[in-house]
ZABA-320954 format. One line per 4 residues: number of its first residue (from 1); for each residue x, y, z of C-alpha. Coordinates in nm, 2 decimals, decimal comma, always signed. Layout:
// residues N
NUM) X/Y/Z ~ ... .
// end
This chain:
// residues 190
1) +1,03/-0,78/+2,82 ~ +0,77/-1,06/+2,79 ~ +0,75/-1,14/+2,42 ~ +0,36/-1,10/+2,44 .
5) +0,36/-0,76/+2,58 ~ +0,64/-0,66/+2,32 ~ +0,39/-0,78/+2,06 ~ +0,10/-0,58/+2,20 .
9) +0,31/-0,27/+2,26 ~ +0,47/-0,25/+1,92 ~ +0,08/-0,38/+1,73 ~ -0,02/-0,04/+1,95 .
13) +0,21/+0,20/+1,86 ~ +0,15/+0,09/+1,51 ~ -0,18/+0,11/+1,51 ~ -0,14/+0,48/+1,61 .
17) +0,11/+0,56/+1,32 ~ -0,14/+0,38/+1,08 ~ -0,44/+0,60/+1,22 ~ -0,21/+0,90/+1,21 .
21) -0,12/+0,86/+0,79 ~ -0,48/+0,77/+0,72 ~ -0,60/+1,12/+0,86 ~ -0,32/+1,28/+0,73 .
25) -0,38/+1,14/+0,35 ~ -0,76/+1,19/+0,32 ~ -0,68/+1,52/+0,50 ~ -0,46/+1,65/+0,28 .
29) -0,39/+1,35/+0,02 ~ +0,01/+1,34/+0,17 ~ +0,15/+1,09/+0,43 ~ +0,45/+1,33/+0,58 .
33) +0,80/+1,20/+0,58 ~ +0,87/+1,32/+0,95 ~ +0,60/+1,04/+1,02 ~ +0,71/+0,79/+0,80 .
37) +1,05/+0,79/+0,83 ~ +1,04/+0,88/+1,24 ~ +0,81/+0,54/+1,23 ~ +1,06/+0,34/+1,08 .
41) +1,35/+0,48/+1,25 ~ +1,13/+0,35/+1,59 ~ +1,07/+0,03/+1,47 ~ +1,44/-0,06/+1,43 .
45) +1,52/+0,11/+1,77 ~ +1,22/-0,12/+1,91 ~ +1,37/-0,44/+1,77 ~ +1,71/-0,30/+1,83 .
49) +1,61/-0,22/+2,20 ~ +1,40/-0,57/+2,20 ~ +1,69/-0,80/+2,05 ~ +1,97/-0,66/+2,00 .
53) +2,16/-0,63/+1,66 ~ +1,97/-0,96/+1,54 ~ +1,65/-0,75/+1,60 ~ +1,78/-0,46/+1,41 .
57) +1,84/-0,64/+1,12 ~ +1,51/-0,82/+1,14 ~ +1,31/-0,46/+1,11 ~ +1,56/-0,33/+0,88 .
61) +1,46/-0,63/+0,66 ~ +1,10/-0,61/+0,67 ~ +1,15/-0,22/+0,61 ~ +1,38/-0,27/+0,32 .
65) +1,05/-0,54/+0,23 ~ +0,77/-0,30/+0,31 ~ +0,97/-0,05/+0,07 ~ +1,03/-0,27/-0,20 .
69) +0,65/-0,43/-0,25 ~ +0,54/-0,08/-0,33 ~ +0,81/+0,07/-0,50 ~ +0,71/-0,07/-0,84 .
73) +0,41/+0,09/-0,86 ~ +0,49/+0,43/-0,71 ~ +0,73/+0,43/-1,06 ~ +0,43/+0,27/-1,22 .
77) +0,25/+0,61/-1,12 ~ -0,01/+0,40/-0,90 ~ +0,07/+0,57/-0,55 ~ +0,28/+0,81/-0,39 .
81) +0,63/+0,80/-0,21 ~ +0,41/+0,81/+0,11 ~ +0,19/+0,51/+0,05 ~ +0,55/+0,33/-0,03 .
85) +0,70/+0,48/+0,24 ~ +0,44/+0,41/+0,47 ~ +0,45/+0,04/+0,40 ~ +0,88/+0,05/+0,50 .
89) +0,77/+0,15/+0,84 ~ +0,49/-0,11/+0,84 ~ +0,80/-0,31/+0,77 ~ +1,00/-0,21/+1,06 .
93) +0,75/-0,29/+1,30 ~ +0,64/-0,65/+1,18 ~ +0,95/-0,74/+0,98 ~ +1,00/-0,98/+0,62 .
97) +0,69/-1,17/+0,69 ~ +0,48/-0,98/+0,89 ~ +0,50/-0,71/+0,63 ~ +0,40/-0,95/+0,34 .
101) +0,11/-1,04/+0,49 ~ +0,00/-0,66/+0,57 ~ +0,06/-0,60/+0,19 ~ -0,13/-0,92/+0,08 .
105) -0,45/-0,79/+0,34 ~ -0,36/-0,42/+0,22 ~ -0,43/-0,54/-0,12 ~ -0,77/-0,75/-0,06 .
109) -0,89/-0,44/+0,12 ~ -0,75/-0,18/-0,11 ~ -0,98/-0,37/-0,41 ~ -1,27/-0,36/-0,20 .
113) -1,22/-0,02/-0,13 ~ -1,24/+0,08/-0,49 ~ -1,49/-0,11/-0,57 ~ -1,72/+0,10/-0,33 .
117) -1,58/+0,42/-0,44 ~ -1,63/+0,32/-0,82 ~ -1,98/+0,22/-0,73 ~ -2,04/+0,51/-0,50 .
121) -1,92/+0,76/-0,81 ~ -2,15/+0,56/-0,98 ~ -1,82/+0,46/-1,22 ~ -1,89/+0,08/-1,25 .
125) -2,07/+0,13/-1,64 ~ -1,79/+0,32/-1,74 ~ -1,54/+0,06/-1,69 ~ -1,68/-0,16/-1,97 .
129) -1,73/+0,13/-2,23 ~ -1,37/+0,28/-2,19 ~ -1,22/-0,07/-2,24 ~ -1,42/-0,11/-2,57 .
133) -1,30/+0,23/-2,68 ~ -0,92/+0,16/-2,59 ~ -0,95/-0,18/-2,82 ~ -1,08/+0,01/-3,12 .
137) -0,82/+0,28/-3,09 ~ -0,57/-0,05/-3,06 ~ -0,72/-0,18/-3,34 ~ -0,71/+0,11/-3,59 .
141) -0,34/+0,14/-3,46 ~ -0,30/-0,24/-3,58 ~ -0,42/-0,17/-3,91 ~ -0,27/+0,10/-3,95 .
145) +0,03/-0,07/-3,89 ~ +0,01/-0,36/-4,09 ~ -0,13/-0,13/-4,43 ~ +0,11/+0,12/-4,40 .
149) +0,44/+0,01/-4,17 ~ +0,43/+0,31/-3,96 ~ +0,36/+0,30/-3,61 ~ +0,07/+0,60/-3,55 .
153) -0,01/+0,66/-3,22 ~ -0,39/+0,73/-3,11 ~ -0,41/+0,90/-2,77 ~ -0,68/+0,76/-2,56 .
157) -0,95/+1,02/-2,54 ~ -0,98/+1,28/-2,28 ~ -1,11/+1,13/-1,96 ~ -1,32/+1,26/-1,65 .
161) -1,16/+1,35/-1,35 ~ -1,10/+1,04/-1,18 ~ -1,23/+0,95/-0,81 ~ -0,97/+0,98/-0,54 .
165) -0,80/+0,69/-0,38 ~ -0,64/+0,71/-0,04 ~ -0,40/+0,44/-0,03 ~ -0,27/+0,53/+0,29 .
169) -0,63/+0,46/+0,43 ~ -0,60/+0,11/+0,28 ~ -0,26/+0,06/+0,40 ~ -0,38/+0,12/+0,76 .
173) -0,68/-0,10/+0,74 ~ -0,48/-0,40/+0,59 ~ -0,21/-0,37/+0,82 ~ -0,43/-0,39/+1,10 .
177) -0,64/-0,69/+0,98 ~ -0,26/-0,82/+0,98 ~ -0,19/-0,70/+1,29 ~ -0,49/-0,85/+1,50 .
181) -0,45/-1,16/+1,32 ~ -0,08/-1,16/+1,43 ~ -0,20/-1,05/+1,80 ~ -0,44/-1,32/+1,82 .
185) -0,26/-1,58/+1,70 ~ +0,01/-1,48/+2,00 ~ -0,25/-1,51/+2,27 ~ -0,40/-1,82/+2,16 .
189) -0,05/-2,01/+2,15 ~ +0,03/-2,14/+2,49 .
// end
């Protein structure tokens, strides 16, 4: 197959799968593992299919990549086993690199993205006020500390219901700013 058509086929079918996740997690705030993990098991037949063994190894790389950037903060509590999953079979498709620069576009669009929502929920004031109330329940901890020797924990006070991140949305956007950058950069080398 013509190394430019492979690159437009697999960028396509991605796309798809990325369309697919970011429907299914505003939906119903869950990226299914029959997607996730059927995506990634097609992009290592692709490459298998495309290059042989050397090709499976390549998308079982950037999968093994894609899992890895996002792992630490699904443990960290910052997004689900979906998102993480989701960015393995972003992995499979585009490999090592190709998958580090979907998460590096993922994350300049995933900021932007909640900076709208935080001005949309009309969050943005709160940021500042929270912050000073964390550091004076830091600070009575402190002195606390240093008059009495005992560490005292002060819980951090009730907060609102926060607004609702779809990561997978961000995921999808990202990897496709990576993607047509990747597609165009094909077509224009001759």
């Amino acid at each position: 197959m013509n190394p430019r058509l492979g690159e437009v086929v697999s960028s396509l079918f991605l796309a798809v799968i990325l369309a697919v996740a970011a429907i299914s997690d505003v939906r119903s705030h869950k990226i299914p593992n029959r997607l996730t993990l059927s995506a990634m098991g097609a992009g290592i037949i692709y490459h298998i299919c495309l290059s042989g063994w050397r090709g499976g190894l390549f998308s079982l790389a950037g999968a093994i990549a894609g899992l890895g950037l996002l792992f630490g903060f699904y443990l960290l509590g910052g997004m689900g086993a979906g998102d993480v999953k989701l960015m393995g079979a972003v992995g499979s498709f585009l490999g090592p690199k190709g998958v580090l620069v979907a998460f590096v576009a993922t994350g300049l669009v995933g900021g932007i993205y909640a900076a709208i929502i935080l001005v949309f929920h009309g969050r943005v004031r709160d940021i500042g006020s929270r912050f000073w109330a964390r550091l004076k329940a830091f600070g009575a901890m402190a002195k606390t500390f240093f008059y009495t020797r005992q560490l005292v924990y002060l819980p951090a006070a009730k907060e609102e219901k926060r607004p609702r991140l779809y990561y997978g949305l961000a995921i999808a956007l990202g990897t496709m700013v990576a993607i047509l950058t990747r597609v165009l950069a094909v077509f224009t080398i001759e």
